[in-house]
C-alpha positions as CSV (number, residue, x, y, z in Angstrom):
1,X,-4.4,10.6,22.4
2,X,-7.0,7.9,21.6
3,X,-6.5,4.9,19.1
4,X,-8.8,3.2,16.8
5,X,-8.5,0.6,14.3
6,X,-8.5,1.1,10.9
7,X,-10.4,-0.9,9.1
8,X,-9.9,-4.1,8.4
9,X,-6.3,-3.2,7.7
10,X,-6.0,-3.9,11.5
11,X,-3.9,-0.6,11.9
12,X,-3.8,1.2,15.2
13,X,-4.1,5.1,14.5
14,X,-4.4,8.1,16.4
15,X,-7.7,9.5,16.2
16,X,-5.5,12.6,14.9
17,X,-3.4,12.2,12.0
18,X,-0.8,15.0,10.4
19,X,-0.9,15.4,6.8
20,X,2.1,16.9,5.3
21,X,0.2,18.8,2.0
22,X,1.1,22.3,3.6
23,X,4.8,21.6,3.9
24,X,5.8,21.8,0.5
25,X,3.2,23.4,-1.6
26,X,2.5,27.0,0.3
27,X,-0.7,26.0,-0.1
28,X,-1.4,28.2,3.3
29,X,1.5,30.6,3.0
30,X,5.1,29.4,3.6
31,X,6.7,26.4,5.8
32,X,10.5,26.7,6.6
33,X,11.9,23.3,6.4
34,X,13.3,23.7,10.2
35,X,9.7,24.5,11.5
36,X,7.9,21.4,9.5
37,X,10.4,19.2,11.4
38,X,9.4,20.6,14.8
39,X,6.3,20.3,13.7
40,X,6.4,16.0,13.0
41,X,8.2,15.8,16.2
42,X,5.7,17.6,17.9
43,X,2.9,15.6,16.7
44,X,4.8,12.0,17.6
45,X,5.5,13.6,21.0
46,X,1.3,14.3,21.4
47,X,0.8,10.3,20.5
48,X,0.2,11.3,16.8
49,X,1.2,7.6,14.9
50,X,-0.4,8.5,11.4
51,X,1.0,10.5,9.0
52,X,0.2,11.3,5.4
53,X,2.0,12.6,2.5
54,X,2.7,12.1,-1.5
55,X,4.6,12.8,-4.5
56,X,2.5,16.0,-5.2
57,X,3.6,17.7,-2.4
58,X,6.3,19.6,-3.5
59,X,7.0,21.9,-6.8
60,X,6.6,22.1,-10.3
61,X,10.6,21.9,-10.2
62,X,10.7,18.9,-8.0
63,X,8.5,16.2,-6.8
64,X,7.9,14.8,-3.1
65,X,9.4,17.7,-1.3
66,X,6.8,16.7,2.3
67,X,8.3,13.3,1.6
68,X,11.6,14.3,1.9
69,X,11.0,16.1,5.2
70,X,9.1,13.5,6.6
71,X,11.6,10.8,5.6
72,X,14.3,13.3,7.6
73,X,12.1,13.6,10.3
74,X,10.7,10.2,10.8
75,X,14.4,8.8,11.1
76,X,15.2,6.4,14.0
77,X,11.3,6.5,14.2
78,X,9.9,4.4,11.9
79,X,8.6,1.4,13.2
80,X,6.5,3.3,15.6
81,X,4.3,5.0,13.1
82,X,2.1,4.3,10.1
83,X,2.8,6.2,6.9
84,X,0.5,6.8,4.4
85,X,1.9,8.4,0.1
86,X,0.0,8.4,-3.0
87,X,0.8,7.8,-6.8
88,X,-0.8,8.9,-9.9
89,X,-0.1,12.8,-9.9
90,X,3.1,14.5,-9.8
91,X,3.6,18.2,-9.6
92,X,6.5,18.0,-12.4
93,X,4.5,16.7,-15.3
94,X,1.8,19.4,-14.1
95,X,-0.2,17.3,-12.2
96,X,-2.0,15.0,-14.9
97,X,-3.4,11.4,-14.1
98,X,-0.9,8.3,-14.4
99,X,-2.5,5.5,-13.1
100,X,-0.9,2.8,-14.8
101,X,1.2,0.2,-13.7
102,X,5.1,1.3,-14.6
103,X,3.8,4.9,-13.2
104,X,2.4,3.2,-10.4
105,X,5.7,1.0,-9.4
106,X,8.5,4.2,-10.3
107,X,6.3,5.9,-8.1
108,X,6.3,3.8,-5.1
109,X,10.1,3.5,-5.5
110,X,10.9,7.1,-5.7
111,X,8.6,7.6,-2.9
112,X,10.8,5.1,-0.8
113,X,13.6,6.9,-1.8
114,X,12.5,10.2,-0.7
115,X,11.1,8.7,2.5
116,X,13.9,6.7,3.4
117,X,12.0,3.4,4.5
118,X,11.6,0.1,2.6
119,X,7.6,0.5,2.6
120,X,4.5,2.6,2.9
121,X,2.1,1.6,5.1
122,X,-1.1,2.2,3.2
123,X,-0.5,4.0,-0.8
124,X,-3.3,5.7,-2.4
125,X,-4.7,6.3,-6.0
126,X,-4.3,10.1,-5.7
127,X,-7.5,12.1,-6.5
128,X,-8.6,10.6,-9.8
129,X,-11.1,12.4,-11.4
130,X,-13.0,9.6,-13.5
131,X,-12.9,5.8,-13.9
132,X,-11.8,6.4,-17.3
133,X,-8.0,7.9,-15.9
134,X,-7.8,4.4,-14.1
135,X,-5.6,1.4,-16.7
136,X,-6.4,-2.0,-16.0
137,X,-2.9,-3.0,-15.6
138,X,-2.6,-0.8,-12.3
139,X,-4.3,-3.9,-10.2
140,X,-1.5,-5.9,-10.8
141,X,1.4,-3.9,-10.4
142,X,-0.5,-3.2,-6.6
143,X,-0.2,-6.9,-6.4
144,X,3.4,-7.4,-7.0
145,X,4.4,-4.1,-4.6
146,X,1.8,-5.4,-1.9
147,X,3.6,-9.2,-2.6
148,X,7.0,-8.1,-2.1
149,X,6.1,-5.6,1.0
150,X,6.5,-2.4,-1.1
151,X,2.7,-1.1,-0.1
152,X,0.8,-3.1,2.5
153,X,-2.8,-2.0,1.9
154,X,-4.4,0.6,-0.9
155,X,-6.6,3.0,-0.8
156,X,-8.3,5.7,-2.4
157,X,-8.0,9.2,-1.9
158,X,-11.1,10.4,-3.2
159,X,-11.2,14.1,-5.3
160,X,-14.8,15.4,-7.3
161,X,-16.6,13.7,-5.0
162,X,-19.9,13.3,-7.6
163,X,-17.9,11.8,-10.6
164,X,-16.0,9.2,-8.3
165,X,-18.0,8.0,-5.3
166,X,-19.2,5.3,-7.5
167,X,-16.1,3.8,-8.3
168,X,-15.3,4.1,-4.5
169,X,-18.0,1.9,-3.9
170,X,-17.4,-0.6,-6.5
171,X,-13.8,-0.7,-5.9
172,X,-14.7,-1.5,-2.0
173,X,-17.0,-4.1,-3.3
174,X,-14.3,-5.9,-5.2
175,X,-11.9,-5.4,-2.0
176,X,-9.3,-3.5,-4.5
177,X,-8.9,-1.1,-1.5
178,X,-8.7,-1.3,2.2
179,X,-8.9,2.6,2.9
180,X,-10.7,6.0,1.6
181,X,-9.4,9.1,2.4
182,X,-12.5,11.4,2.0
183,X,-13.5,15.3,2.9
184,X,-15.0,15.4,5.8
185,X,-16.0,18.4,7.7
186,X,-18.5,21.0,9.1
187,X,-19.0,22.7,6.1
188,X,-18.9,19.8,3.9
189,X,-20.6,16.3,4.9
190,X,-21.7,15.4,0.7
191,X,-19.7,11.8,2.2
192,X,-21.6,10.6,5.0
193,X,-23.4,8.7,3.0
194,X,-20.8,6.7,1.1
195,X,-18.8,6.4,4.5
196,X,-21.6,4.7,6.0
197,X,-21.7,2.1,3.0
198,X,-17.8,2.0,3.1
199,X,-18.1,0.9,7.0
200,X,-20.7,-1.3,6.3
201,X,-17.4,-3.1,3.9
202,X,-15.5,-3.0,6.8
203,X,-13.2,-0.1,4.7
204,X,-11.1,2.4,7.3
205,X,-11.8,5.6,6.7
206,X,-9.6,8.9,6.4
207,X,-11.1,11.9,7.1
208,X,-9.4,14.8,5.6
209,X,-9.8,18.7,5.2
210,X,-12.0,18.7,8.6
211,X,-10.8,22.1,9.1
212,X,-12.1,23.2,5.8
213,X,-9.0,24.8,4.0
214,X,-9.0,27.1,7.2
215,X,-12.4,28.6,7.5
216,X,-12.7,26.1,10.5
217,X,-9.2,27.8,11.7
218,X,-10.5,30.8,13.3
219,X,-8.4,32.7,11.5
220,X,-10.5,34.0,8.2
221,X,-12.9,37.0,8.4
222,X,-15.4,38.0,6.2
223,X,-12.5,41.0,5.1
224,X,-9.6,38.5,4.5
225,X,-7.6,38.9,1.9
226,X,-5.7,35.9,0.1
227,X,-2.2,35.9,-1.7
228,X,-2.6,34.5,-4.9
229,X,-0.6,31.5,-4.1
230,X,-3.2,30.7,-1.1
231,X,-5.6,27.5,-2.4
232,X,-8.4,30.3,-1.2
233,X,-7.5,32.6,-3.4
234,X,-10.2,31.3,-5.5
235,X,-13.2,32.0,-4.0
236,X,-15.4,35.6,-4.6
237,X,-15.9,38.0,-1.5
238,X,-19.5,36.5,-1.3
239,X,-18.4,32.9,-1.1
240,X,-15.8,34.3,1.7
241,X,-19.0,35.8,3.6
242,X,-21.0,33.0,2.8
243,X,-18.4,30.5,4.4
244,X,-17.5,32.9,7.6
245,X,-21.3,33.4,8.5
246,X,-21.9,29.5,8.3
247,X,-19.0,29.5,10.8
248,X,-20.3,31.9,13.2
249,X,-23.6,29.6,13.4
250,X,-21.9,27.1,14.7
251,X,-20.0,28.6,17.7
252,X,-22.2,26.7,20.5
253,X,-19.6,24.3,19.3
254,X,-17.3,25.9,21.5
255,X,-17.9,25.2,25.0
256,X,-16.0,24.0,28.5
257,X,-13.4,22.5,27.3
258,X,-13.2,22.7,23.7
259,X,-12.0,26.4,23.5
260,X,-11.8,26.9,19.6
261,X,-13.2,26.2,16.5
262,X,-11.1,24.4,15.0
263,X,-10.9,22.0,18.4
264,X,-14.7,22.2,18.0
265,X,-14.3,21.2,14.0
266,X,-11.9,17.8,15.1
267,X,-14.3,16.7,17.7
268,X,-17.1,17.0,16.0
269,X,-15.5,14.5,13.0
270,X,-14.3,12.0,15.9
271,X,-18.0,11.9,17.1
272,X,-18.8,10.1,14.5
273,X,-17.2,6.9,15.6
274,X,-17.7,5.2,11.8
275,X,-14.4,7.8,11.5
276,X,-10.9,6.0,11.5
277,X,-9.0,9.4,12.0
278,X,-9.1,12.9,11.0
279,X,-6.0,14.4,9.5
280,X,-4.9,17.5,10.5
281,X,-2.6,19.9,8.2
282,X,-1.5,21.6,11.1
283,X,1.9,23.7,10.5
284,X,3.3,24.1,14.0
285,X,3.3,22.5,17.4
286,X,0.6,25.0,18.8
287,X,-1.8,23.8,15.7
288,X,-0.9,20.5,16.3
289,X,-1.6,20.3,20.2
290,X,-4.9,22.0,19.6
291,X,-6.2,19.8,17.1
292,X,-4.5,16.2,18.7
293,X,-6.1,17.4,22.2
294,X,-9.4,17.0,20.4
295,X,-9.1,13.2,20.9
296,X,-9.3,13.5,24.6
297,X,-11.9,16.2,25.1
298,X,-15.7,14.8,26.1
299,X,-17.8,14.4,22.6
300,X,-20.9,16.2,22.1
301,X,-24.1,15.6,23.2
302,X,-27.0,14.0,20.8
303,X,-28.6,17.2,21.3
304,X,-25.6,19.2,20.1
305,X,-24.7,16.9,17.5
306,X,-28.5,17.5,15.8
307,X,-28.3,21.3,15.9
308,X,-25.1,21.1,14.1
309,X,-26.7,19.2,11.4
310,X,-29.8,21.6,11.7
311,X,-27.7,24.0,10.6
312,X,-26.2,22.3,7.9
313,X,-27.9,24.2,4.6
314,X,-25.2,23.5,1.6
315,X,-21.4,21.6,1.5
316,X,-19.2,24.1,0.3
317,X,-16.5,23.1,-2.2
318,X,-13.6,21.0,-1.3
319,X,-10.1,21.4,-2.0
């Protein structure tokens, strides 16, 4: 595993993260608590030092349910890895916007609960979906938690890309935040151009759903059929097709000694070194050892790299 900093947070990362989304929600079918523990120690055991969560990852019964298990499974391992939670949506009030100061600071402090550690790393304004949901008291309730070593830097987890890179920028511009957490993948690249701007700020960068909500997996067929509680569920047969044959363009991808897609779909995100890290919402130490052994296998060529974005037509719809 390879290390770069993040930002000028000064953070060492892996260049493969683990984010936790999949380990509460059955977003991508179900995650025994047992086998989402393996899966955390796997990942530290690979070199994996950044890990990602928040309080929407869990039910409509009970918020922070990944928080919990990566508070169980981090114990005794703290201080050797960077955490990463969010505030403003909570899958108990039905996941409206609250971000506000009092929402901000119960947040952080049931989030330290759940976690079991006295602070998060870097906390994130989670997916808002216009500047409008944002109160003008929430900038000082960051202070205070940032002050008293609650939250050490914030960032933005960015959601409706179009209505919010804006306030991305101007938040970057006003050093509000140190981090974005952005989608970031082979079917979707609508960011590269506010990640270059976001670099230029000297702002680390997240990238996140680089294996497109599993098209990038190897797993889904143009004949798949979805549970209804699967985030794909969503999409017609034609936008299935439509997704699976952009895939199959880009199999050169896999070569020597990048042997899948979805190794193919984490390289390709670390070769573009403006990058911090690339999260991973792998679910088991075989997903976890594909993706992290992304970091060590040789980049693609500048040839390669062009017919990938040759055959870029359309960004298909994040999460």
């Amino acid at each position: 595993m390879k290390y770069r900093t993040l930002g000028r947070t000064g953070l060492r990362c892996s260049e493969v993260g683990l984010g936790t989304w999949a380990f509460a929600s059955q977003i991508y079918g179900d995650v025994s608590e047992s086998d989402a523990l393996e899966a955390i120690h796997s990942a530290i055991d690979v070199g994996i030092n950044f890990f990602d969560t928040a309080p929407l990852y869990g039910t409509s019964e009970r918020d922070g349910v990944a928080e919990e298990i990566l508070g169980r499974a981090l114990a005794g391992k703290r201080d050797s890895v960077i955490v990463s939670s969010k505030f403003g949506r909570n899958p108990t009030d039905g996941n409206k916007p609250n971000f506000h100061a009092q929402r901000c600071v119960n947040s952080v402090e049931d989030s330290l609960r759940r976690l079991a550690t006295d602070r998060i790393d870097i906390l994130f304004f989670h997916s808002p979906f216009s500047p409008d949901e944002i109160h003008d008291d929430v900038w000082e309730a960051l202070g205070r938690l940032k002050d008293n070593g609650k939250v050490g830097f914030v960032g933005h987890s960015i959601s409706m890309f179009q209505e919010t890179e804006q306030m991305a920028r101007d938040w970057a511009l006003e050093r509000k935040i140190d981090v974005v957490q952005v989608v970031y993948s082979l079917l979707n690249r609508e960011a590269r151009n506010l990640i270059a701007f976001l670099v230029g700020e000297n702002l680390g960068i997240v990238a996140r759903e680089s294996l497109a909500n599993g098209f990038l997996s190897g797993a889904i067929s143009r004949d798949t059929e979805f549970p209804s509680n699967n985030l794909n569920s969503r999409y017609s047969r034609n936008e299935i097709i439509e997704r699976v044959e952009q895939v199959e363009r880009l199999a050169f991808l896999v070569r020597d000694e990048i042997k899948s897609m979805p190794h193919a779909a984490m390289r390709w995100v670390l070769d573009h070194p403006e990058v911090s890290l690339v999260l991973s919402g792998a679910k088991s130490p075989k997903e976890i050892l594909e993706c992290a052994t992304a970091s060590d296998a040789a980049g693609y060529t500048a040839d390669e790299m062009r017919k990938a974005d040759l055959l870029h037509k359309r960004n298909f719809q994040a999460a």
